[in-house]
C-alpha positions as CSV (number, residue, x, y, z in Angstrom):
1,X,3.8,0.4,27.2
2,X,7.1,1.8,25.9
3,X,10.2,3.1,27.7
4,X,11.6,6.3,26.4
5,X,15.1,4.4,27.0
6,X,14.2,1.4,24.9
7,X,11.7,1.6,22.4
8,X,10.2,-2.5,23.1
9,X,6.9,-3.4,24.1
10,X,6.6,-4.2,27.7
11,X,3.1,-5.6,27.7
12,X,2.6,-8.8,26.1
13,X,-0.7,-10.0,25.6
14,X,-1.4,-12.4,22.5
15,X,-5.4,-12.0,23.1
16,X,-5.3,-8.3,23.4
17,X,-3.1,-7.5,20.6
18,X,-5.5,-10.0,18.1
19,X,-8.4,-8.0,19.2
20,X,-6.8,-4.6,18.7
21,X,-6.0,-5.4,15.4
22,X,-9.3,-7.0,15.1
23,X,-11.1,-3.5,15.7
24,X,-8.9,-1.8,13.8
25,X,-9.5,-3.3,11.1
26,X,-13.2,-2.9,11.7
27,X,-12.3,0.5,11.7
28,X,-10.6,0.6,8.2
29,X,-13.6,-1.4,6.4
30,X,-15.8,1.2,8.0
31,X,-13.9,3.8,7.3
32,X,-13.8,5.0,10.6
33,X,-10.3,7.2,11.9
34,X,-9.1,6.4,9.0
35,X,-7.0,9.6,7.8
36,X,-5.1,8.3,4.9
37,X,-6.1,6.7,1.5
38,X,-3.8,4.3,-0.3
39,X,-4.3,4.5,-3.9
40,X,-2.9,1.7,-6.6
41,X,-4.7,1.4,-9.8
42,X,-7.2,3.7,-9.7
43,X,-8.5,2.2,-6.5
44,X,-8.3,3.3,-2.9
45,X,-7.6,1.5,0.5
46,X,-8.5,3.8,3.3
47,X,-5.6,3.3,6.4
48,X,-4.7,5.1,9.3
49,X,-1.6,7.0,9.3
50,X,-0.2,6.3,13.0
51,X,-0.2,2.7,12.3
52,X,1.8,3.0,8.5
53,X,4.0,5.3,10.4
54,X,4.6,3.0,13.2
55,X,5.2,0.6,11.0
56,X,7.1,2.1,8.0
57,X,9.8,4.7,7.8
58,X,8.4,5.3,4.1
59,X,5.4,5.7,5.0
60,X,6.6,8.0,7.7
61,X,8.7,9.9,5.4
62,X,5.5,10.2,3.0
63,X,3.3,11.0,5.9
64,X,5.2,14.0,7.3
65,X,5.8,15.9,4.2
66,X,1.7,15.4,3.2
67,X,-0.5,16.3,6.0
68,X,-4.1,16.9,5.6
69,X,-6.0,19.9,6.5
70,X,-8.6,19.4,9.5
71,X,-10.7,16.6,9.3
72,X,-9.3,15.8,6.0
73,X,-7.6,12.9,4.3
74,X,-4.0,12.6,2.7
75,X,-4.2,10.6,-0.8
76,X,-0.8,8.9,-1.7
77,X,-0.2,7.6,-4.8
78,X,1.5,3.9,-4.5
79,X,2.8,3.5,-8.4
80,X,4.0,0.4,-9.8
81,X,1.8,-1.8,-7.1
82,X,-1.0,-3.8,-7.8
83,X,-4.4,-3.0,-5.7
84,X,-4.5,-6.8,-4.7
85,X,-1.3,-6.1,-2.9
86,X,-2.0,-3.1,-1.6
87,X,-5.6,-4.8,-0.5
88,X,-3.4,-7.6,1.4
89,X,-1.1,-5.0,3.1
């Protein structure tokens, strides 16, 4: 839970937090809420945008000038990175 005052995470569980990112990353190799495809190479890594922009003020930055239409996704172009990178991100 976050405080509008200070922008920390209140609840700490270790177990919780490994199976959240567990599912969500279920979720991206199923392709499932995933809003966003990362391309590098010619290939693509579907994502989902809260979590880049969560995580990333240039992803942010990227996400809020490229919105996708309903149900759509946004593609963005990552040039000059290598899809084994991007793949490990």
């Amino acid at each position: 839970m976050c405080s509008p005052a200070s922008p920390k995470i209140l609840y700490r569980n270790p177990r919780f937090l490994r199976l959240a990112f567990l599912q969500l990353h279920h979720q991206q190799q199923s392709d499932v809420f995933c809003d966003v495809l990362l391309q590098a190479e010619g290939e693509a890594v579907p994502a989902h945008c809260c979590i880049l922009s969560a995580c990333s003020p240039f992803f942010t930055e990227r996400l809020e000038r490229e919105r996708p239409a309903q149900g759509g996704k946004v593609v963005l172009e990552l040039g000059g990175l290598k899809i084994s990178t991007l793949r490990k991100l």
